[in-house]
N, C-alpha and C positions, 0 to 999 in steps of 0.2 A: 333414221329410226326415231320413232315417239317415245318419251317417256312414258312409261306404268304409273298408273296410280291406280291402287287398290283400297277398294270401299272396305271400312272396319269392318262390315259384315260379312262381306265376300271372305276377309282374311280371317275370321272365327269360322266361319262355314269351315273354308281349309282345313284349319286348326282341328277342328270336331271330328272332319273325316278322317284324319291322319292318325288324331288318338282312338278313334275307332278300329279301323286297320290294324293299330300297334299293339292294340289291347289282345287281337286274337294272332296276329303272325307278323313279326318284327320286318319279315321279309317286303310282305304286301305292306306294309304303312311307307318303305322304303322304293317300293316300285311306284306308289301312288304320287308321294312326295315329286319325284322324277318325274312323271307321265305330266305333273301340273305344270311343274317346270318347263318342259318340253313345251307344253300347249299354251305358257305363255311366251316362252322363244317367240314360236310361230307367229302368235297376234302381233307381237311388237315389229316384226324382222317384215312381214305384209297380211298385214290385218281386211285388205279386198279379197284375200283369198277362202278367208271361214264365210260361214254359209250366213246370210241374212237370217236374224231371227223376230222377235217381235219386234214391231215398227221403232225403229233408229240403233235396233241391235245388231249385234252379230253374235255366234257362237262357235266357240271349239271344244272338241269332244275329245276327249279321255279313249283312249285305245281298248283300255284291258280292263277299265274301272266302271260304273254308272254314274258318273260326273262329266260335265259340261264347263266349261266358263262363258261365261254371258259378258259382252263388251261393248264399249262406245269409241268411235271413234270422234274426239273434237278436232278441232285445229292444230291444239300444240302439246295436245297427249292421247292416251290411250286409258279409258277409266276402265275397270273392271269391277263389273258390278255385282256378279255370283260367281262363288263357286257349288251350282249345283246338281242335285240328286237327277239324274233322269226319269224316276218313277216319282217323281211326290211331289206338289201342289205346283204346274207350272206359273208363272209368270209373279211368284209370290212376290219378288224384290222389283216389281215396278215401281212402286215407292220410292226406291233408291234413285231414280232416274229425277 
């Protein structure tokens, strides 16, 4: 397994969604939290398995949320460049790349 490294932005995305979620149901900020989780297990443990996304990405999807993470595979990690919205402005964090 690769290490993670998560882009500052990607990790305030999270952070924004979480206190989103917690603002209205303590339960959902706490399922979301988990679901992210999960969806980074998965990339790090076989990142060939998320679906290709924009040219040199990949993406895994959030089960029960409208969130995504967007990711790179290098050589000797695993970057994570969004944690984002399914419905709003795709491909915004190519910047980050």
């Amino acid at each position: 397994m690769k290490p993670v490294e998560v882009h500052p932005h990607a990790e305030a995305e999270a952070d924004a969604a979480f206190e989103w979620y917690w603002t209205r149901s303590k339960s959902a900020a706490l399922g979301f939290d988990a679901e992210l989780r999960n969806a980074i297990d998965i990339l790090r443990k076989s990142p060939q398995i998320c679906a290709p996304y924009l040219p040199g990405t990949r993406r895994v999807m959030l089960h029960r949320y409208p969130y995504f993470v967007v990711f790179r595979e290098l050589p000797h990690k695993i970057q994570v460049i969004a944690v984002a919205h399914a419905k709003r402005l795709p491909g915004y964090w190519r910047e980050r790349i």
